[in-house]
C-alpha positions as CSV (number, residue, x, y, z in Angstrom):
1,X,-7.5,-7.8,15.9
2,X,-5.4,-7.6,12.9
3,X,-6.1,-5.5,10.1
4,X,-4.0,-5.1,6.5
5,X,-4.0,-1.9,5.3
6,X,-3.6,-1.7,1.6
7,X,-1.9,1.0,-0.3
8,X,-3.2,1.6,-3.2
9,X,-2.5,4.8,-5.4
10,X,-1.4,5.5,-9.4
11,X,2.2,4.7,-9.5
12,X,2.8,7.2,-12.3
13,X,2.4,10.2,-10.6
14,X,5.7,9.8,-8.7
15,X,7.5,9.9,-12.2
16,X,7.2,13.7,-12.7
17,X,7.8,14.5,-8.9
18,X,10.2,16.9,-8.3
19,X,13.6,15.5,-5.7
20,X,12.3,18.0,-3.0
21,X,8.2,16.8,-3.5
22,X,9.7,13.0,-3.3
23,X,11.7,13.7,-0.1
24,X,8.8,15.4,1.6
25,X,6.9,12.3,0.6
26,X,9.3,9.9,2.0
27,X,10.0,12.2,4.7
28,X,6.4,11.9,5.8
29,X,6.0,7.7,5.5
30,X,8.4,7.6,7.6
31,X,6.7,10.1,10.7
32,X,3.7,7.8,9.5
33,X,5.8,4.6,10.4
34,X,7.3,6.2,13.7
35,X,3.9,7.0,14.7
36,X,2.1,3.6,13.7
37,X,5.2,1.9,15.8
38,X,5.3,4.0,18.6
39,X,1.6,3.7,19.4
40,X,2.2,-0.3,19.8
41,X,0.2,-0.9,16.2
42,X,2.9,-1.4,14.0
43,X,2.9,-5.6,12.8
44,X,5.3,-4.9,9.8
45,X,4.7,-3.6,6.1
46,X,6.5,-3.2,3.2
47,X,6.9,-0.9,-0.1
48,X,6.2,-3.3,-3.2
49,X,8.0,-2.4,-6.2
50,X,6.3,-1.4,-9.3
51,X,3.7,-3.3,-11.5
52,X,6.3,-3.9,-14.0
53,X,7.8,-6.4,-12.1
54,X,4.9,-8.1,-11.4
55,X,3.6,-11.6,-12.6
56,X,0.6,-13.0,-13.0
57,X,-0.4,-16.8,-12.5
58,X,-3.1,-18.3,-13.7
59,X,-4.7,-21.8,-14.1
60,X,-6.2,-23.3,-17.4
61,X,-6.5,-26.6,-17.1
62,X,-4.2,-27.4,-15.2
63,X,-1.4,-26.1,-17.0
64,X,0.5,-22.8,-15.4
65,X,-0.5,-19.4,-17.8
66,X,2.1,-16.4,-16.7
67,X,1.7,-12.9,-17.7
68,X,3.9,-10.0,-16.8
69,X,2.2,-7.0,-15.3
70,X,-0.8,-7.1,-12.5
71,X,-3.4,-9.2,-12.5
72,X,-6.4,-6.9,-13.2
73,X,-6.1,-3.0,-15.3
74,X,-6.8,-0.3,-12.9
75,X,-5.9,3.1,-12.7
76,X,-4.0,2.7,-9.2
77,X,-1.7,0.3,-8.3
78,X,-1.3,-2.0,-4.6
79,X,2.0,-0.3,-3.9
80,X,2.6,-1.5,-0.4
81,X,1.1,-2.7,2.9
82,X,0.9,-2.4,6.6
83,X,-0.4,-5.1,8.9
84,X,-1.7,-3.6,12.8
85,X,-2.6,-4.5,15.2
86,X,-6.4,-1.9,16.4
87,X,-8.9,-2.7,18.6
88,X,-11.9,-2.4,15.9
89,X,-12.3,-1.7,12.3
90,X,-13.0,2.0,13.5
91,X,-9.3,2.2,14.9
92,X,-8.1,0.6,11.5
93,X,-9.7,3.5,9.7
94,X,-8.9,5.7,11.7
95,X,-4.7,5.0,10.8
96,X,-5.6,4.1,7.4
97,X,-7.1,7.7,6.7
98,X,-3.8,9.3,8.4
99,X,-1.4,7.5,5.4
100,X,0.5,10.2,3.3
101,X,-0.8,9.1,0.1
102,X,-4.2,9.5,1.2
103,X,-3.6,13.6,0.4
104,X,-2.4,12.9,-3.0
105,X,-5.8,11.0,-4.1
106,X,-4.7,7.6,-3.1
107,X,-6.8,5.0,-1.8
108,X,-6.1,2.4,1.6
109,X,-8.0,-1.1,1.5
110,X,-8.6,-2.2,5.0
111,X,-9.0,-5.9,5.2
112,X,-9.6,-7.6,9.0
113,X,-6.8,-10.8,9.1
């Protein structure tokens, strides 16, 4: 079965990371990613860029209402995703509770595709 794995965590606490902290960081996605893939689980993901890029749609009325910024104020951010491939929810867990952020007080949504 397919699962989505959701990264969720607060996008502003990269800003006062130090270049070494942000390369450990990086460093350990990608062992994440090589791990995920060699395994067979790996169904693609991507980084998202930040919430200020974001826009919102909505409908009222039928007219088209667009808002810069996400759609919802929370403290963390949806800052990426990874779609496997896991036998059972368990096995989703079980990768989603290995991500890097996971340490840093970041959260992982697992949602069955």
């Amino acid at each position: 079965m397919r699962y989505l794995l959701l990264i969720c965590s607060d996008e502003r606490s990269y800003e006062n990371m130090s270049p070494e902290e942000g390369a450990a960081r990086m460093a350990a996605w990608g062992q994440y990613t090589q791990d995920l893939t060699a395994a067979g689980k790996n169904l693609g993901g991507e980084r998202l860029r930040t919430v200020a890029s974001a826009t919102t749609v909505r409908l009222k009325d039928g007219d088209r209402l667009l808002s810069d910024g996400l759609f919802a104020e929370t403290k963390e951010q949806l800052g990426g995703f990874f779609m496997i491939e896991a036998e059972n929810l368990d096995e989703a867990i079980d990768w989603a509770s290995k991500m890097p952020h996971m340490a840093y007080g970041g959260s992982t949504e697992v949602r069955p595709i």
